[in-house]
C-alpha positions, 0 to 999 in steps of 0.5 A: 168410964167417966168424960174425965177418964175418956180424957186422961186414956186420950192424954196418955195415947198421945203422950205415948204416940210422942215419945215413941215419934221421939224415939224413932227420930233419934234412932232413924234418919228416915222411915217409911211412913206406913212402917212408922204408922204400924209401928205407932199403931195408928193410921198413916194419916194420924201419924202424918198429923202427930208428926206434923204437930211435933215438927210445927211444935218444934219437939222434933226436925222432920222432912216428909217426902208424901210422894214417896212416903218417906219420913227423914229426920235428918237435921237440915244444916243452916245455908249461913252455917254451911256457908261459914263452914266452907269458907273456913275450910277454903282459907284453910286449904289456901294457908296449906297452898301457901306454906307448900308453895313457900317450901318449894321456892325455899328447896329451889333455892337451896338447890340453886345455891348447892349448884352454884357453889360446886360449879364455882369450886370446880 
C-alpha cells in the first residue's frame, strides 16, 4: 500500500474511533476507560488522548477521573445558569408562600367575622 493509501487507512481508523466516542457519549453517562478502550479497540492511552482531543475540539463534553479510571459524559451545568435557575425557583416558591399566607388571613377573618355575627345575634 502506497503512503497515500497508509494515510487514508489512518483517516478512516480515526474517523471511526470518533463516531464511536460520539456514540458512547450519547449513550453513556460514564464508562470505565478500559471498557471503552476495548470497545475502541485500542489501548487505554490512545483512547484517553482520542478522547482528550474530541473534549479540547469541542466534539464531545467529557470529564475524566484518571484515578478511578472513569470517563462521565454527563453535561456540567453553567454555575450562572444554575444560579439563574434556583433564583427563579426561590421566587416561585416565595409567591406560593404569599398566596397561602394571604389565604389564611382571609379564612381567619371570615371566621372572625361568622363568630362575631352569632355572638351578636344570641
Amino acid at each position: 500500500i502506497s503512503e497515500l493509501g497508509e494515510k487514508r487507512w489512518a483517516d478512516l481508523k480515526s474517523r471511526i474511533v470518533e463516531h464511536n466516542i460520539r456514540m458512547m457519549a450519547k449513550y453513556y453517562t460514564k464508562i470505565r476507560l478500559a471498557r471503552m478502550a476495548h470497545l475502541l479497540a485500542l489501548s487505554e492511552n490512545e483512547t484517553e488522548d482520542c478522547l482528550s482531543d474530541m473534549v479540547v475540539a469541542g466534539t464531545v463534553t467529557a470529564k475524566t477521573d484518571r484515578l478511578e479510571g472513569i470517563v462521565d459524559f454527563t453535561e456540567q451545568e453553567d454555575p450562572l445558569e444554575a444560579l439563574n435557575s434556583w433564583s427563579s425557583n426561590t421566587n416561585k416558591l416565595m409567591d406560593l408562600v404569599m398566596k397561602t399566607t394571604h389565604l389564611i388571613n382571609k379564612e381567619e377573618m371570615v371566621h372572625k367575622h361568622l363568630a362575631s355575627t352569632a355572638t351578636t345575634a344570641e
